[in-house]
Each structure stands twice: as structure tokens, then as C-alpha cells.
N, C-alpha and C positions, 0 to 999 in steps of 0.2 A: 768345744762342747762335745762333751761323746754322744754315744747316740744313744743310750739309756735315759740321758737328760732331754736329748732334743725331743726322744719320743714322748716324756715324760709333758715335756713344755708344749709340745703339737696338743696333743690328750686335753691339757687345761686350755688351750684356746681354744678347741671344738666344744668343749663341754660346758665351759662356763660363760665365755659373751670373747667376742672378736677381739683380736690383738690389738692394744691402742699404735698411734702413727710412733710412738716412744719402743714399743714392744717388736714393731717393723721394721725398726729401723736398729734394734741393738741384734738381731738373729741375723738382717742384711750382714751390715759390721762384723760378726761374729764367721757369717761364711766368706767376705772378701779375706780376713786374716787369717781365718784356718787353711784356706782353699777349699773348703766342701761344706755342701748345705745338706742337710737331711731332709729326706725325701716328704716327711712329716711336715717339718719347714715350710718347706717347699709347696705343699698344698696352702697351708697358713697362710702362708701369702697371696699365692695364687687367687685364693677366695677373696683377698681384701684390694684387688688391682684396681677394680673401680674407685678407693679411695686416692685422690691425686698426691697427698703423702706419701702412702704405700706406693702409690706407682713412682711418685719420684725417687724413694726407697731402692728400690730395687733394680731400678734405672742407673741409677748412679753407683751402685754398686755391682752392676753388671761390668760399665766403662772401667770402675777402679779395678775390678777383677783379672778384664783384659790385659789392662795396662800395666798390671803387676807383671803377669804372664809375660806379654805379649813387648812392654813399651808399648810410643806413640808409633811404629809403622804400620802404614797401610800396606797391604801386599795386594798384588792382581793376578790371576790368572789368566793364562794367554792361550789355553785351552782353544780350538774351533768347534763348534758346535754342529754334527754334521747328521741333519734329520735324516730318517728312514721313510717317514711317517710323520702326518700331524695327527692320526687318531690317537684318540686317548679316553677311555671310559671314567675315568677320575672326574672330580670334578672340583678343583684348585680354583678357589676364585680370584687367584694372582695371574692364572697362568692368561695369556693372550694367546698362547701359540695354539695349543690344542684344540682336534674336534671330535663333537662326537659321532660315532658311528652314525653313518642317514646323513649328517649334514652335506651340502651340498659344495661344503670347500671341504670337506676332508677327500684327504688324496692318499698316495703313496708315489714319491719319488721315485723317476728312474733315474738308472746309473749313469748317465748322461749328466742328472741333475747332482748325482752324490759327487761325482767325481771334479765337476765344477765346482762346487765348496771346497772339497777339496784342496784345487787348484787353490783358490783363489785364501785360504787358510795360510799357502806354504807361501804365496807371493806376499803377504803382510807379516811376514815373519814367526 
């Protein structure tokens, strides 16, 4: 779909009443086989996520996406993660690690501490 039409098609879903779970699911389809979703799209859906259609939509066309790309491998990173700091002014309600400024476990690492990660990074490979 070019992007004359996609914008065309976004335009008619904001303007006239929500894409049906038929309408979510032919734009998903249409961006797993082109490989690109337009940005217009892309909110179109975005707005309809609370419907469990649309979410399995675009769920499932996420996986096909990858897996086009990608195949079925998992890959790992074997990266060490070697903190400086746990402050952090963000406030990521995933993160576990971070504090904020004031709190009474926010620290800063010494090099005693860096360099034992470190260590201990190079001894696991």
C-alpha cells in the first residue's frame, strides 16, 4: 500500500467511526507482507489496542514479522552490566534497579565495586 493510500485510509478511520477487527487485521496483513506499516496506520491501530481482536492483530503480526525477518532464533546477549550508579531521575515503572535522588539506597559505586563486576563479567565468560 503506498503511502498516499495508507494516509488516505488513516483519514477515513479517524474521521468516520473505528476500523472494524476485519479492517485491523487486513492493514496488520498488509504491513507483515510489505515490511512497513505507515505511520497513520500505525496510530489506527494503536487507538483500537484495547480491542482484544485488534490486540491479537497486531500481535500476531508482530511474531509473523519477526519471523519473516528474523526465522524462529532466539539470540542472547552476553553483554555485563557494570553500574556506575543506581541514581536515576526517570521514572520507568519496569526498572527495579534505579533510585531517586534522596532515597536512602541510592549510592554511587566505588572502583573497588566496578572492578569486581568486572571481575566477575570476565570469569563467566
Amino acid at each position: 500500500m503506498g503511502r498516499a493510500a495508507a494516509r488516505s485510509l488513516a483519514g477515513i478511520f479517524r474521521g468516520v467511526s473505528p476500523p472494524t477487527s476485519h479492517d485491523g487485521e487486513r492493514i496488520v496483513l498488509e504491513a507483515v507482507e510489505s515490511g512497513r506499516l505507515d505511520a497513520g496506520l500505525a496510530h489506527v491501530l494503536g487507538d483500537r489496542l484495547e480491542d482484544p481482536d485488534a490486540r491479537r492483530a497486531v500481535m500476531e503480526g508482530a511474531a509473523e514479522s519477526k519471523r519473516l525477518a528474523r526465522g524462529d532464533v532466539v539470540t542472547v546477549s552476553r553483554n555485563v552490566f557494570i553500574p556506575l550508579t543506581n541514581l536515576c531521575r526517570d521514572r520507568c515503572a519496569y526498572c527495579t534497579f534505579a533510585r531517586q535522588p534522596g532515597s536512602p539506597e541510592a549510592r554511587t559505586y566505588t572502583l573497588a565495586e566496578v572492578a569486581e563486576a568486572a571481575r566477575g563479567g570476565v570469569a563467566t565468560g
